[in-house]
Every structure is written in structure tokens, then in C-alpha cells.
N, CA and C atoms as an extended XYZ file, in Angstrom:
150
Properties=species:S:1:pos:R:3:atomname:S:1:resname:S:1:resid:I:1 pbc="F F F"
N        -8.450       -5.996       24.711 N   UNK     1
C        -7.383       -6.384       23.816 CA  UNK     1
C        -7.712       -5.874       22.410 C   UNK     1
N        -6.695       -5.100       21.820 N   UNK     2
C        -6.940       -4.392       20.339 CA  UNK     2
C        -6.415       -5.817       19.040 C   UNK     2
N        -7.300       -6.150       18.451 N   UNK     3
C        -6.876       -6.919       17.453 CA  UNK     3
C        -6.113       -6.298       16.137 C   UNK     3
N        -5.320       -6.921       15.683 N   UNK     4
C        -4.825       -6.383       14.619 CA  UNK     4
C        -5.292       -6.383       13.116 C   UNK     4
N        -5.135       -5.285       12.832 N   UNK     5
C        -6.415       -5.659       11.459 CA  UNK     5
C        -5.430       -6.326       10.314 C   UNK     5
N        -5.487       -7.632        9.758 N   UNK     6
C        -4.545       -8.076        8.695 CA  UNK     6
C        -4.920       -7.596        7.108 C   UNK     6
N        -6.223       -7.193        6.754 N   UNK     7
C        -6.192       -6.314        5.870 CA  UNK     7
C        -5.493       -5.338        5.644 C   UNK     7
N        -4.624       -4.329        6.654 N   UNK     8
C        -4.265       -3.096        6.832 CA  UNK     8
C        -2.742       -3.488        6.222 C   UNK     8
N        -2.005       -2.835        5.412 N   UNK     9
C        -0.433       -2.828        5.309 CA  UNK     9
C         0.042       -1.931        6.443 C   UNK     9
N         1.078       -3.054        6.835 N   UNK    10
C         2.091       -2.638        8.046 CA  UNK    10
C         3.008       -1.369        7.754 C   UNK    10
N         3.574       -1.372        8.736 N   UNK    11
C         4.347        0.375        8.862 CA  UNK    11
C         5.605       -0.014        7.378 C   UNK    11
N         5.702       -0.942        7.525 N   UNK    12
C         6.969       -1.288        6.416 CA  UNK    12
C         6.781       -1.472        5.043 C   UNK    12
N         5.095       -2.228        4.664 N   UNK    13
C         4.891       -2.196        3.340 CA  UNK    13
C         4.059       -0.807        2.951 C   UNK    13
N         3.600        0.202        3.574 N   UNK    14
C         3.325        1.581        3.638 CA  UNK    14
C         4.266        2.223        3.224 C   UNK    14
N         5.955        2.162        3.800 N   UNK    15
C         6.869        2.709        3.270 CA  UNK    15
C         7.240        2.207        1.999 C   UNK    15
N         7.583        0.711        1.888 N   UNK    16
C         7.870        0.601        0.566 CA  UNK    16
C         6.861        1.010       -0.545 C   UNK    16
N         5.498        1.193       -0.048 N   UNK    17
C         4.601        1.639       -1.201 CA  UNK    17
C         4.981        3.009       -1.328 C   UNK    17
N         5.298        3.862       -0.760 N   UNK    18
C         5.113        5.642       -0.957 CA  UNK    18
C         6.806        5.314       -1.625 C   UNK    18
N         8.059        4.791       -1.553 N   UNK    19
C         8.896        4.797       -2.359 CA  UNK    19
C         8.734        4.286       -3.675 C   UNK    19
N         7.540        3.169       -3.747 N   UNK    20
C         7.910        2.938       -5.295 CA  UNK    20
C         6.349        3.505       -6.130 C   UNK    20
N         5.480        4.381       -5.620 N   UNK    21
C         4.821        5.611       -5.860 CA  UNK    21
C         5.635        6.545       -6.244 C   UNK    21
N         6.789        6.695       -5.204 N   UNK    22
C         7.615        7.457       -5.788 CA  UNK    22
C         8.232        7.928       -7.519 C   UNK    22
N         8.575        6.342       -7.417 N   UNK    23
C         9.480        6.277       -8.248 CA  UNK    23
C         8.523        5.589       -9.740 C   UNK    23
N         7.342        6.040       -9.554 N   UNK    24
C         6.311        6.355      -10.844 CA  UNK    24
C         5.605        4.910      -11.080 C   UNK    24
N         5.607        4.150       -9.603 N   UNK    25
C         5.336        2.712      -10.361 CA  UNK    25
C         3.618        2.702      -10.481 C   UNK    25
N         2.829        1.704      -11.257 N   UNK    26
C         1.927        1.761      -11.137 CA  UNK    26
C         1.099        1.252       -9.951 C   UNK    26
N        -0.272        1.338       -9.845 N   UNK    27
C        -0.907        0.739       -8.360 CA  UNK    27
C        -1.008       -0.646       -8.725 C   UNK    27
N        -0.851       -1.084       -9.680 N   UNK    28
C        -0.632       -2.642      -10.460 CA  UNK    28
C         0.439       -3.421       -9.969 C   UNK    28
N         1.164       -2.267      -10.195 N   UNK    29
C         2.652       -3.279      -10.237 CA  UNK    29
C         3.038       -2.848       -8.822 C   UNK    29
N         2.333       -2.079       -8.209 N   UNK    30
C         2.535       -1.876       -6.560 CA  UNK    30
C         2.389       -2.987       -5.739 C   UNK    30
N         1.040       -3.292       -6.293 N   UNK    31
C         0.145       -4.405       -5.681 CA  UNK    31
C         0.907       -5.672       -5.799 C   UNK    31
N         0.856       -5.743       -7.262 N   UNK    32
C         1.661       -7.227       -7.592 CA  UNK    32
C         3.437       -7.107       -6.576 C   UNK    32
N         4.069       -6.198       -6.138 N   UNK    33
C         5.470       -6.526       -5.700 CA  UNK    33
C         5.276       -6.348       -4.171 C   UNK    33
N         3.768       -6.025       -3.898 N   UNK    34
C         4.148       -6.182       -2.232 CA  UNK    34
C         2.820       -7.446       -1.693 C   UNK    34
N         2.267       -8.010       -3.068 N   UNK    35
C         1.340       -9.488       -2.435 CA  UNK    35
C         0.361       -8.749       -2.322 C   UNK    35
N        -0.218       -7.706       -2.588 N   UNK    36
C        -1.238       -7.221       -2.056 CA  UNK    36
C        -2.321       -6.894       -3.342 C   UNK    36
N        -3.848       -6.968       -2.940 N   UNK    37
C        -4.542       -6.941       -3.905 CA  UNK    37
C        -4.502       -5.305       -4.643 C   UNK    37
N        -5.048       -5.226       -5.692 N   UNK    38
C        -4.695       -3.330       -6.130 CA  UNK    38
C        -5.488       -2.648       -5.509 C   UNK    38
N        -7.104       -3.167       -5.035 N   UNK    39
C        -7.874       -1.769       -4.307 CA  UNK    39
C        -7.387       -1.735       -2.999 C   UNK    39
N        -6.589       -2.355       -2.478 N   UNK    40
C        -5.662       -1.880       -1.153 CA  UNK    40
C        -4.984       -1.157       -1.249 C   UNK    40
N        -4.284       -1.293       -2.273 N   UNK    41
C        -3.030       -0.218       -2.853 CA  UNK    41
C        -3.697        1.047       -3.215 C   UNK    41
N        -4.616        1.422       -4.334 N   UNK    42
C        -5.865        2.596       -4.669 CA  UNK    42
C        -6.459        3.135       -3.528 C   UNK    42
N        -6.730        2.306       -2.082 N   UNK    43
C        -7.189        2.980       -1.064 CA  UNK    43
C        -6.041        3.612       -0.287 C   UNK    43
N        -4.975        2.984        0.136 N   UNK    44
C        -3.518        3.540        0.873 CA  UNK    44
C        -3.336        4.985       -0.151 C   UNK    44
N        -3.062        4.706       -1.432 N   UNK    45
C        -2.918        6.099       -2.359 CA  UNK    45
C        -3.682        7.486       -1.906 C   UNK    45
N        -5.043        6.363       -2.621 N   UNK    46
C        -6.639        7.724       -1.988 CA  UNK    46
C        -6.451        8.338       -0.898 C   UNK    46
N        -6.093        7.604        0.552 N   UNK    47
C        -6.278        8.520        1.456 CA  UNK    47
C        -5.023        8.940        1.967 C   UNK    47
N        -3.921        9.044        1.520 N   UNK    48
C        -2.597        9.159        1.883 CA  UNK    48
C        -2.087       10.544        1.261 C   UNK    48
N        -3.039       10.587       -0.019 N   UNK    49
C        -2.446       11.909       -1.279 CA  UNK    49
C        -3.185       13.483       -0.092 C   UNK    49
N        -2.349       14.488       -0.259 N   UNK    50
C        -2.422       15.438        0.330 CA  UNK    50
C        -3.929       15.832       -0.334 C   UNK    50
């Protein structure tokens, strides 16, 4: 049985992060509008950027 990792952002707050990356927000105010701490947000960025 594969456990689910609850640290990890789901397929849905992944998307809303790369739209409001998009749209120039900071990893601050990323963090703060999806509940999530900022070095979660700084790591999704880090390894996500081409």
C-alpha cells in the first residue's frame, strides 16, 4: 500500500501555484493564499523552473 505524502501539494494546489507564479506573485504571498509554509512553495519553484 503507497501512502500519501501530506507534505507534498496536490495536483490542484501545484496548478494554482504555477498560475499565480504566473501572474508575478511572491513565494510569500504564494504560501500565505494556498496555507502552505514558504519553503514548500521555494522547493515546488526550485525544482519545477526549467
Amino acid at each position: 500500500m503507497r501512502l500519501i505524502c501530506t507534505a507534498c501539494p496536490s495536483i490542484i494546489e501545484r496548478s494554482k501555484l504555477e498560475i499565480l507564479h504566473s501572474q508575478g506573485k511572491s513565494s510569500r504571498a504564494i504560501a500565505q493564499e494556498l496555507g502552505r509554509h514558504p519553503s514548500t512553495i521555494y522547493r515546488e519553484l526550485d525544482g519545477n523552473d526549467p
